[in-house]
C-alpha beads as a LAMMPS data file, in Angstrom:
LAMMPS data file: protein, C-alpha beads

63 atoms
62 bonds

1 atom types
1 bond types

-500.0 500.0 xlo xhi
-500.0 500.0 ylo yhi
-500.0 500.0 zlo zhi

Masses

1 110.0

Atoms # bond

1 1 1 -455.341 -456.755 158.987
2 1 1 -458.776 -455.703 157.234
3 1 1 -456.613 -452.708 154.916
4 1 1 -453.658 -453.415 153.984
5 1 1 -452.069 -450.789 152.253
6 1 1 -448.877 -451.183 149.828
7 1 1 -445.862 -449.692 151.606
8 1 1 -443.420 -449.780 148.729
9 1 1 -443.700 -452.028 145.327
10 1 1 -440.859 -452.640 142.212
11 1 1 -442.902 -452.479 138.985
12 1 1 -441.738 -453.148 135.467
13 1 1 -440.432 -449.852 134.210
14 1 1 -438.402 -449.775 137.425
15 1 1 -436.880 -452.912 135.901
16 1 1 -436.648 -451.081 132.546
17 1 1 -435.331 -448.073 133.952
18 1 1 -431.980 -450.170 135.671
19 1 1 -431.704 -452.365 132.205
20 1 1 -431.412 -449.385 130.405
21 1 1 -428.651 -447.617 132.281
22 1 1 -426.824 -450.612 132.622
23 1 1 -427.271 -452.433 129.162
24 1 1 -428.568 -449.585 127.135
25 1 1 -431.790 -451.602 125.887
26 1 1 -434.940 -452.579 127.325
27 1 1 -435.698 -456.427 128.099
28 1 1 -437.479 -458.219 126.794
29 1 1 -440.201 -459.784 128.554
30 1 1 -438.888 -463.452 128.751
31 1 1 -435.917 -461.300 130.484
32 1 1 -438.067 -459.921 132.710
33 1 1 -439.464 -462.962 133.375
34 1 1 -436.022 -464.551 134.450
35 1 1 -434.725 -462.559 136.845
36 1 1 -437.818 -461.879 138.780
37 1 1 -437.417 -464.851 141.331
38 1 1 -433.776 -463.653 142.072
39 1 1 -435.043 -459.919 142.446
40 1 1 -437.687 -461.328 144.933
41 1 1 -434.877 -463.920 146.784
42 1 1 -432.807 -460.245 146.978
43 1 1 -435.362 -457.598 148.959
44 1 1 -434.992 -458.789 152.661
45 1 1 -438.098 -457.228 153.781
46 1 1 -437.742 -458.078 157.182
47 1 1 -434.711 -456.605 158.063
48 1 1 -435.761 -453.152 156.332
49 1 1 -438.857 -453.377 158.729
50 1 1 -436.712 -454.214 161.447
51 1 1 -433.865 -451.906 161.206
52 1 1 -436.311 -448.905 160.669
53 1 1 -438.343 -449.641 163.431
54 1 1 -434.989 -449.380 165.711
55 1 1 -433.678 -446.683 164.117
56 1 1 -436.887 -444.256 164.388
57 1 1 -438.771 -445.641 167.261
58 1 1 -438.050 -445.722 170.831
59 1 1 -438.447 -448.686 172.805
60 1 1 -440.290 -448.908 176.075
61 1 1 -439.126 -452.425 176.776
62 1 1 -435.844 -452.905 178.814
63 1 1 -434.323 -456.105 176.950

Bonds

1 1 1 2
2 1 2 3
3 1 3 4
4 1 4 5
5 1 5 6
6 1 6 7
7 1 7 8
8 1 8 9
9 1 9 10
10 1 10 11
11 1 11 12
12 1 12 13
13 1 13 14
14 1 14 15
15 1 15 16
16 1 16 17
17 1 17 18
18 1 18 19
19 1 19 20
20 1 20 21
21 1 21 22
22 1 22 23
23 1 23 24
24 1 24 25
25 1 25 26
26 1 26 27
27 1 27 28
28 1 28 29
29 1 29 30
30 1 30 31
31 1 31 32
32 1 32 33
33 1 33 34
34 1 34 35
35 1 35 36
36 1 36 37
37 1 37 38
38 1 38 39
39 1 39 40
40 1 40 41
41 1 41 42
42 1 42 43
43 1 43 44
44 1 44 45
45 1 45 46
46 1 46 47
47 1 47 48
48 1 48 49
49 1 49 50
50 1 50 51
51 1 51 52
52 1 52 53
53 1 53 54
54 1 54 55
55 1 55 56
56 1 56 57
57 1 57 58
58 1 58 59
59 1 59 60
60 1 60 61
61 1 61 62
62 1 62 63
């Protein structure tokens, strides 16, 4: 795909934003920096895709 255009993205003050209503402080950035492999191992992208696509669009295929 030539254009591939961001759908949705998690950014740092998102991170920020969830660390301070649930610790009342900001982390720090070695914080940050460990629990960003278990946010990524979290966001199952494919079944978001998936059920979306079957919940919006109508199939023309008889399965």
């Amino acid at each position: 795909m030539k254009d591939s255009k961001v759908i949705y993205s998690l950014n740092e003050e998102d991170i920020q934003t969830v660390s301070l209503d649930l610790l009342g402080r900001n982390l720090t950035t070695e914080e940050i920096k460990k629990i960003i492999p278990f946010i990524e191992k979290k966001i199952n992208w494919y079944d978001a895709i998936a059920d979306s696509i079957n919940e919006r669009i109508e199939s023309k295929v008889e399965l």
